[in-house]
C-alpha atoms as one frame of an Amber mdcrd trajectory, in Angstrom:
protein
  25.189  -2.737 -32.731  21.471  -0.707 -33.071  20.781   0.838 -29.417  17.679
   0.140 -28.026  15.891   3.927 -28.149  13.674   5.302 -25.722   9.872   5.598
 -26.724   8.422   8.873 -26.763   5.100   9.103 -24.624   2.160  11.394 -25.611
  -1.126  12.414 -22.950  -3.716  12.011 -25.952  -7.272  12.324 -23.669  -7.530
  13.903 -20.309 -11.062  13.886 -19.410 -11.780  14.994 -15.403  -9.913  11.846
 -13.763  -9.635  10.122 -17.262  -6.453  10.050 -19.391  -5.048   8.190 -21.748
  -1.652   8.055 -23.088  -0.057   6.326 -25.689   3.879   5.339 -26.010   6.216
   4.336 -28.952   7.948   2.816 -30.324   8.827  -0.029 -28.160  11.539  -2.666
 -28.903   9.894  -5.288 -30.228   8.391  -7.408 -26.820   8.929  -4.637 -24.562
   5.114  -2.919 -25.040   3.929  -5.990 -22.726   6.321  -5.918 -20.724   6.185
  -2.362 -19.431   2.457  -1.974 -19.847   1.825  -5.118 -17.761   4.089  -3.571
 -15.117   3.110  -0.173 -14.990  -0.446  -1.420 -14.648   0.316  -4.203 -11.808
   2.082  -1.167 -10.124  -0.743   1.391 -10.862  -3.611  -1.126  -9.289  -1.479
  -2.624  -6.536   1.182  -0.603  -5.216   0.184   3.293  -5.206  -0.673   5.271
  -1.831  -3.846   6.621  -0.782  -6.147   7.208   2.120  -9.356   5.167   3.692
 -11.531   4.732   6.433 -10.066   1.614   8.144 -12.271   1.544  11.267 -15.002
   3.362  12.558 -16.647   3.644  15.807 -21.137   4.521  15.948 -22.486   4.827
  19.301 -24.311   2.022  20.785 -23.269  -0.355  18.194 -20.660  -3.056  19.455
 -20.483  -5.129  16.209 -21.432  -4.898  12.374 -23.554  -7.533  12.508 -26.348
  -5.204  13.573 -29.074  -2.546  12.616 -29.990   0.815  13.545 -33.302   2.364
  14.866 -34.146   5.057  12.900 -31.771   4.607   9.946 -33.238   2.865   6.543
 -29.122   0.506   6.097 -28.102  -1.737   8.454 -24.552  -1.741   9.672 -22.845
  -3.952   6.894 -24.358  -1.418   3.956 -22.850   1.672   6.036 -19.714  -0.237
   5.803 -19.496  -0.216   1.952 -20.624   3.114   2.161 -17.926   4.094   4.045
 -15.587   2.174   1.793 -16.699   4.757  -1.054 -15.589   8.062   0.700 -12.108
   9.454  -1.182  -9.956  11.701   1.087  -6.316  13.084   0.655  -4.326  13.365
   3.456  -1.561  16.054   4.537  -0.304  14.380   7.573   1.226  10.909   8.324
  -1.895  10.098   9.878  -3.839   8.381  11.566  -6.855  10.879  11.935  -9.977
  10.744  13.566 -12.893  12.550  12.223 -16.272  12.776  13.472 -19.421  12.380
  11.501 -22.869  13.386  13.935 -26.648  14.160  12.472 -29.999  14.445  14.365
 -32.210  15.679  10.998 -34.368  13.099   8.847 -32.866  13.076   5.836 -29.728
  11.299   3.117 -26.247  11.064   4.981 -23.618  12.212   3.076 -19.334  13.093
   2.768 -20.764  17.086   3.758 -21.990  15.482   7.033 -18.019  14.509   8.359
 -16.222  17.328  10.157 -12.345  16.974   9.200  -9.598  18.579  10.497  -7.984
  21.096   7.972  -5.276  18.347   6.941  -8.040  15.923   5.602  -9.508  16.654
   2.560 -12.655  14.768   1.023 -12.997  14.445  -2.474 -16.402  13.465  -2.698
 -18.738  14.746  -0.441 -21.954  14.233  -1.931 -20.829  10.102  -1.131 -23.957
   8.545   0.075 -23.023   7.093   3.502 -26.728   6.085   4.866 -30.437   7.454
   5.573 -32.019   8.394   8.423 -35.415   7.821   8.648 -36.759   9.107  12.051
 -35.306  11.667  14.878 -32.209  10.134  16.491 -28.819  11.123  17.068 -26.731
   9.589  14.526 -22.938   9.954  16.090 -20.041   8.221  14.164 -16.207   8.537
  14.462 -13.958   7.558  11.566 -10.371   6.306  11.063  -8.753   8.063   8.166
  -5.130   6.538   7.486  -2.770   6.056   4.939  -1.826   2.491   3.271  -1.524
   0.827  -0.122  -3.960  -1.336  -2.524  -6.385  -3.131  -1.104  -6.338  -4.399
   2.897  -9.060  -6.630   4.121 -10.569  -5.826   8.020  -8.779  -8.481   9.155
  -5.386  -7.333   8.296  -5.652  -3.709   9.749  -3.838  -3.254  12.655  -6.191
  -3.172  15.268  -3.964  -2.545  18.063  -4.810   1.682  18.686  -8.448   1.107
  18.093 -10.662   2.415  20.789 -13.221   0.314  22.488 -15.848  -0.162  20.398
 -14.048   0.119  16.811 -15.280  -1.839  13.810 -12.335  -2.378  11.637 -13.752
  -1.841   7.342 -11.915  -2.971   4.186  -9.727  -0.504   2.967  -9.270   0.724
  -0.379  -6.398   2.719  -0.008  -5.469   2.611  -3.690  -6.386   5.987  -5.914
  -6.945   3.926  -8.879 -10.256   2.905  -9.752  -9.739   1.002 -13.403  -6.213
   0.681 -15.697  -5.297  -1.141 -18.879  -3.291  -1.189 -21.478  -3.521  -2.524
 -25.182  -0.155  -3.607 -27.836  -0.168  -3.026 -31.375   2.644  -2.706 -34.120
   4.246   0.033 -35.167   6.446   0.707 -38.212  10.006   2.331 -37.429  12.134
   2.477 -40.477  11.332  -0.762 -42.928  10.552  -2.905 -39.571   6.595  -3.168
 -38.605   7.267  -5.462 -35.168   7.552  -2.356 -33.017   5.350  -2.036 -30.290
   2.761   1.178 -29.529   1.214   1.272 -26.094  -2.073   2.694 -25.063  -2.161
   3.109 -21.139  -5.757   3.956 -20.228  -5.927   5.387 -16.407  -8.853   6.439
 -14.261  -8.288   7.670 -10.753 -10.522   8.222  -7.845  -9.697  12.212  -7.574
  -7.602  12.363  -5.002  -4.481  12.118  -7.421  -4.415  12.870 -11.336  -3.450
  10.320 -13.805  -0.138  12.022 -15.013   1.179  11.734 -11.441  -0.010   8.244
 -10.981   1.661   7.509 -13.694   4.862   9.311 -12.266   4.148   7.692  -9.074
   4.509   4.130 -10.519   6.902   4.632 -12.553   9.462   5.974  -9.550   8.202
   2.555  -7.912   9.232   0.703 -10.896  12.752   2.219 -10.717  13.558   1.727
  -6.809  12.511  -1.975  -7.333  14.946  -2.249 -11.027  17.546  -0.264  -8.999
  18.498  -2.677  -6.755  20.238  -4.767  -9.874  22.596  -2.072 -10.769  23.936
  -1.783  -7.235  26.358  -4.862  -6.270  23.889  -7.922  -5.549  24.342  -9.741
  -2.207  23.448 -13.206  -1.641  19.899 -13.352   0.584  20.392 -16.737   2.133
  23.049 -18.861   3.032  22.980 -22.726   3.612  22.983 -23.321   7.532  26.883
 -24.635   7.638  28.171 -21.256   5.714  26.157 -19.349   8.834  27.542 -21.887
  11.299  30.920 -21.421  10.427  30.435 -17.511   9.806  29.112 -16.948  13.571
  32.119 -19.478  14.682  34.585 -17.585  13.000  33.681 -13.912  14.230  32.875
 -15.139  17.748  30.335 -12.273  18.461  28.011  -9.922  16.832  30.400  -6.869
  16.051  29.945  -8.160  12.202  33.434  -8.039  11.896  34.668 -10.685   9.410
  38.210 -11.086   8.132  37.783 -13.795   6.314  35.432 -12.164   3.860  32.235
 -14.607   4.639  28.952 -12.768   4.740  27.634 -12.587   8.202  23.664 -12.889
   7.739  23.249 -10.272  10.936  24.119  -7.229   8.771  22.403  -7.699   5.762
  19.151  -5.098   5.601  15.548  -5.673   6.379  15.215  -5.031   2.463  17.824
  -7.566   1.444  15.746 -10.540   2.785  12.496 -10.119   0.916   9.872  -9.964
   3.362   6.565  -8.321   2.151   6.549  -4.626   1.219   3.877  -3.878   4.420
   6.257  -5.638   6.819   9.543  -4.189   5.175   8.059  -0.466   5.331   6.911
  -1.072   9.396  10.480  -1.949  10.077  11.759   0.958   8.441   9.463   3.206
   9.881  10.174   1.776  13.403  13.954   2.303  12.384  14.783  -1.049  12.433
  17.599  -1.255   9.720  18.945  -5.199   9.799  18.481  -8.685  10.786  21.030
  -7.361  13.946  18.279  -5.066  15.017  15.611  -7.451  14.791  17.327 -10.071
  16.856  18.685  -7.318  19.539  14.895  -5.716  20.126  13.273  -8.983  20.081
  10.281 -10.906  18.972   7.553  -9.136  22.558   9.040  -5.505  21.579   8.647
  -5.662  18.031   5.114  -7.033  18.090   4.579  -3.665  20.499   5.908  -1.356
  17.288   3.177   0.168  15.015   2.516  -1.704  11.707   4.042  -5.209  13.243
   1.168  -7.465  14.290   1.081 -11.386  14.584   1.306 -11.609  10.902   4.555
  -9.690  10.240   6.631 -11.380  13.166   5.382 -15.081  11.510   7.006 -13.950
   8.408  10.083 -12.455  10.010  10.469 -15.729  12.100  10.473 -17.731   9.033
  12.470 -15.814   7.095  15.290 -15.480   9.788  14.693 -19.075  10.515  15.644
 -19.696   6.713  18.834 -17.858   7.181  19.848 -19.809  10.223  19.275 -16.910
  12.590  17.676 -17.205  15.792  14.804 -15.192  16.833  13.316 -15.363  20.188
């Protein structure tokens, strides 16, 4: 039987934070479907860092202006969605941004610690038009994609902090185009050409990388023996019946749904990754800390717990 070979993949055009790179040959098919998943993964899924709140003295709200400065509140916020940093440090970090001077506001006007690094500092943030003393504080954290303000945890704000879309995602445009290639006397092979251009903060041949190790975790979990998710109600009925209490013990050889892992159960990745991070390892743990502690954990707002509640509800479990 032919073996399916690897393609080889070539870097053809590497332009500042431009590249493009072009793979083949490709079984016949597969050209869409790894160029339509490296590019969902690429756009959606790799890290980054934003401003997700900031904080401007004697401004409450965004729905607001400024004496002395030329943008209102809502236009600072898009300019604020612009900035590009890299972080060294889990994060969060608060950095301060303060200017008395007429003049353009810029990325050179924020003082960072020495683990934030901004990749543009000529960014455009606002204009100030008469003497006053502009004084800003920004939240620079780490996340994934795209999160709107009203899905940033807003639980360690300050008083006074406006949470701001966050583009946390390095990539600013990706796509990919299929054509035929010959191998041998067949012409149905497929030749990929991956375009990729990042923000700065990352280059293209380890954003590549980067979603490509994503790829694998998420493929890995076939080639590892597959366990069951759910269970109808009367299989968990019986299972909690037969061990009598929550050591997991179970000679019988039913699957008790209290030990299978917060990753087993597909939540979202954002809630999956705050239970991990919180070191909260199984449906067991969830139950045992409870619905009031976990909502106290970072990363788990009102959100997360409706989607754990559901999901344990669908597996018979009680969560209170």
């Amino acid at each position: 039987m032919e073996a399916i070979n690897l393609p080889d993949i070539k870097l053809v055009k590497e332009e500042g934070n431009i590249a493009m790179f072009v793979m083949e040959p490709f079984y016949p098919g597969y050209g869409t479907t790894v160029g339509n998943a490296l590019r969902r993964v690429l756009l959606t899924s790799l890290p980054g860092a934003a401003v997700s709140a900031f904080k401007l003295a004697g401004i409450d709200h965004e729905f607001t202006t400024i004496d002395g400065v030329k943008e209102d509140i809502v236009e600072i916020m898009l300019s604020l969605k612009g900035l590009r940093f890299i972080l060294h440090e889990e994060g969060p970090v608060m950095v301060t941004l303060k200017k008395t001077k007429v003049g353009e506001v810029t990325g050179k006007d924020i003082v960072m610690p020495s683990s934030v690094e901004l990749v543009n500092p000529d960014h455009h943030i606002a204009t100030i038009t008469s003497d006053i003393n502009l004084d800003m504080e920004l939240r620079i954290e780490r996340g994934r994609g795209y999160v709107p303000s009203e899905a940033i945890d807003d639980r360690e704000f300050a008083i006074g902090m406006v949470a701001v879309d966050a583009i946390f995602s390095p990539i600013k445009r990706c796509s990919f185009a299929v054509e035929n290639t010959r191998v041998g006397e067949r012409v149905d092979y497929d030749k990929v050409t991956l375009d990729i251009e990042t923000d700065g903060t990352i280059t293209c041949k380890d954003a590549l990388k980067i979603a490509a190790d994503i790829l694998l975790e998420q493929f890995n979990i076939f080639r590892i023996e597959i366990k069951l998710p759910t269970l109808p109600t009367e299989a968990v009925e019986e299972t909690a019946e037969i061990t009598g209490d929550e050591t997991g013990d179970n000679e019988s050889g039913k699957v008790n749904p209290m030990d299978f892992s917060v990753e087993e159960i597909n939540l979202s990745v954002r809630t999956t990754n705050a239970l991990v991070q919180n070191n909260v390892k199984t449906i067991r743990d969830i139950v045992n800390i409870g619905r009031e502690s976990l909502f106290e954990m970072k990363g788990l707002g009102e959100r997360a717990l409706t989607e754990i509640a559901d999901k344990l509800d669908e597996l018979g479990v009680e969560f209170i």
